[in-house]
Backbone bond lengths (Angstrom), bond angles and torsions (degrees), N, CA, C in turn:
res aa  C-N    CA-C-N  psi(-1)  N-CA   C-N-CA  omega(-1)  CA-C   N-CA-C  phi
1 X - - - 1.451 - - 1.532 110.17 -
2 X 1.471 123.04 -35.62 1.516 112.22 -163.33 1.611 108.68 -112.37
3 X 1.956 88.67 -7.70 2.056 85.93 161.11 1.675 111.16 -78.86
4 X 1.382 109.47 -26.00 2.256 116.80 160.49 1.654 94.22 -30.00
5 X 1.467 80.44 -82.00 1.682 98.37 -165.17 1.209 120.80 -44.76
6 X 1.499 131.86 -40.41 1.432 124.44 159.64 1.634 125.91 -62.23
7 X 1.214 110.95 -33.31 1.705 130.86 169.20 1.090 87.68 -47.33
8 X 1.368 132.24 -81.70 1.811 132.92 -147.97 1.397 96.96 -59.37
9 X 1.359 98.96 -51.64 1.797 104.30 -164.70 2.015 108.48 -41.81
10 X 1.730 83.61 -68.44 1.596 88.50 -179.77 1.337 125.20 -45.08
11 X 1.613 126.71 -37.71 0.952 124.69 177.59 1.464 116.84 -75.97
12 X 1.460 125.05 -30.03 1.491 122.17 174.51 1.641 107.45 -62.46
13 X 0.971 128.15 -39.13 1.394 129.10 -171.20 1.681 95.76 -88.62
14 X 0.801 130.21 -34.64 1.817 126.25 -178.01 2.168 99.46 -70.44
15 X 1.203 97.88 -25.64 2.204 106.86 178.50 1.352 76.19 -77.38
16 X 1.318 144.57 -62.39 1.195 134.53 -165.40 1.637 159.87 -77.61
17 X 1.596 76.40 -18.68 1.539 97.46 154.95 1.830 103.49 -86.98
18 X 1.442 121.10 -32.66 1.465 93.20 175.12 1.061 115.34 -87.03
19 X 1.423 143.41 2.96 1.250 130.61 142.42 1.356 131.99 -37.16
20 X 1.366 96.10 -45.18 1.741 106.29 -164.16 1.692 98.07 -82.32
21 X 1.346 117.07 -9.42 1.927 112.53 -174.58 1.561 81.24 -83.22
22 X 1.087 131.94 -67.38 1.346 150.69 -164.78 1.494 93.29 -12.72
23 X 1.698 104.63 -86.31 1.552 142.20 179.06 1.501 73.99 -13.96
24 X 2.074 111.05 -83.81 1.636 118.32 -115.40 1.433 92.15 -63.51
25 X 1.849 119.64 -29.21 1.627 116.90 178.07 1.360 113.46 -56.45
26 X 1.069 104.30 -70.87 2.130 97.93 171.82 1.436 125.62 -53.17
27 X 1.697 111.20 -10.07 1.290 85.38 146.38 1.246 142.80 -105.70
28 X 1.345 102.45 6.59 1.450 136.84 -175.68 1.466 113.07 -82.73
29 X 1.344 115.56 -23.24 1.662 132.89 173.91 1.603 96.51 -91.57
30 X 1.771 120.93 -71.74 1.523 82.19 179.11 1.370 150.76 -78.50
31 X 1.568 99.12 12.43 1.595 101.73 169.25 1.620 107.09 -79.33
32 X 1.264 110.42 -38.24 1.918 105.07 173.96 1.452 112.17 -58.07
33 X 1.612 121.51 -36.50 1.172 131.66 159.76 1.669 115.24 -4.55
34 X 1.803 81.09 -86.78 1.832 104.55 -176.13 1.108 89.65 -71.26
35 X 1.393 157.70 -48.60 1.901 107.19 -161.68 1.482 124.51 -54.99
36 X 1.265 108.93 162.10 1.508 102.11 174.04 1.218 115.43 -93.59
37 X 1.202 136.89 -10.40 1.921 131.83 164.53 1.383 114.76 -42.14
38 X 1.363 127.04 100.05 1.271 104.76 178.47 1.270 105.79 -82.39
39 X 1.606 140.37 -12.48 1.313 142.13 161.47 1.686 114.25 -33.47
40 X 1.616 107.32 -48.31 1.632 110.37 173.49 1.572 118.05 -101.64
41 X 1.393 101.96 14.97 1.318 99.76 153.91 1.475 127.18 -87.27
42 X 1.090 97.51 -36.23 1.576 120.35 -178.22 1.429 119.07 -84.94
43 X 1.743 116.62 -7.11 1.536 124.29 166.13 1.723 97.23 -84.82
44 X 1.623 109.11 -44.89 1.325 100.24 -166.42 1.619 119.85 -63.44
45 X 1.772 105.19 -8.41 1.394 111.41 -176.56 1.526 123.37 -99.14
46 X 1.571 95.21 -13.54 1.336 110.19 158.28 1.920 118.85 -70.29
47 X 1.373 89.81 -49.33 1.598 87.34 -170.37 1.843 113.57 -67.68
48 X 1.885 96.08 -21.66 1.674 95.40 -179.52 1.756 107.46 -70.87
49 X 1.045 108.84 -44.46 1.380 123.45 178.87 2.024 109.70 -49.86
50 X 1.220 104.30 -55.65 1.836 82.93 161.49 1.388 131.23 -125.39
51 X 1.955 95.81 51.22 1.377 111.36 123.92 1.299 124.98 -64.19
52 X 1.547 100.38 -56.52 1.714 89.45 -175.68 1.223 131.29 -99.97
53 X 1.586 99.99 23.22 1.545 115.68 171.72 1.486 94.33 -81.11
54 X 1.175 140.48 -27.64 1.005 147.89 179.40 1.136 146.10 -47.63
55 X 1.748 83.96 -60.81 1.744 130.39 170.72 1.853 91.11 -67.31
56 X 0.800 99.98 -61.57 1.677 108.32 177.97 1.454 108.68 -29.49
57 X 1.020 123.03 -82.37 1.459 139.09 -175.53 1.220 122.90 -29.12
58 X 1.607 132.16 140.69 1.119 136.52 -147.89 1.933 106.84 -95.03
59 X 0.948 100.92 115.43 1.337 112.32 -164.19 2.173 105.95 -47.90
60 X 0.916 116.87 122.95 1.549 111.57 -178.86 1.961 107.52 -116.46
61 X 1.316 93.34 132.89 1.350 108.50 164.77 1.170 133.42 -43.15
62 X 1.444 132.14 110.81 1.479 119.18 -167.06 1.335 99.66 -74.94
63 X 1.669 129.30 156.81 1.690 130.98 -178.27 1.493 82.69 -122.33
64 X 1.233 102.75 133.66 1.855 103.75 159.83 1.423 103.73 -80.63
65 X 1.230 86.19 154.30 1.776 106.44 -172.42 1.986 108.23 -102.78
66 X 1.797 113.94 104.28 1.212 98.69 -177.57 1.418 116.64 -79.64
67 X 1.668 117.41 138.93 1.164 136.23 -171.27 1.916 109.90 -55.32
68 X 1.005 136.83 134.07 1.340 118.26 -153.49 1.658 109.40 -97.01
């Protein structure tokens, strides 16, 4: 019964913390929006771009490396 209750819990607050990244990115895009630098517009679109080249990417198994 109270591993339910932690399941729901964790997961309502885990929808909710990525909500709130979500938000802080869109608002974080239209404040770069309005500046007029297009120099830091165009870094901030670089650096968003491999974020989610990132996010993208196929997750790989770390191998430990034996010491020789």
């Amino acid at each position: 019964m109270e591993e339910a209750f932690l399941k729901t819990t964790h997961a309502a607050r885990a929808e909710a913390a990525a909500a709130r990244r979500e938000e802080r990115r869109r608002a974080e895009k239209e404040r770069i929006l309005q500046e007029e630098d297009p120099d830091k517009q165009r870094k901030w679109e670089e650096k968003e771009q491999r974020r989610l080249a990132k996010k993208r990417a196929p997750r790989m198994k770390q191998l430990k490396v034996k010491a020789l």
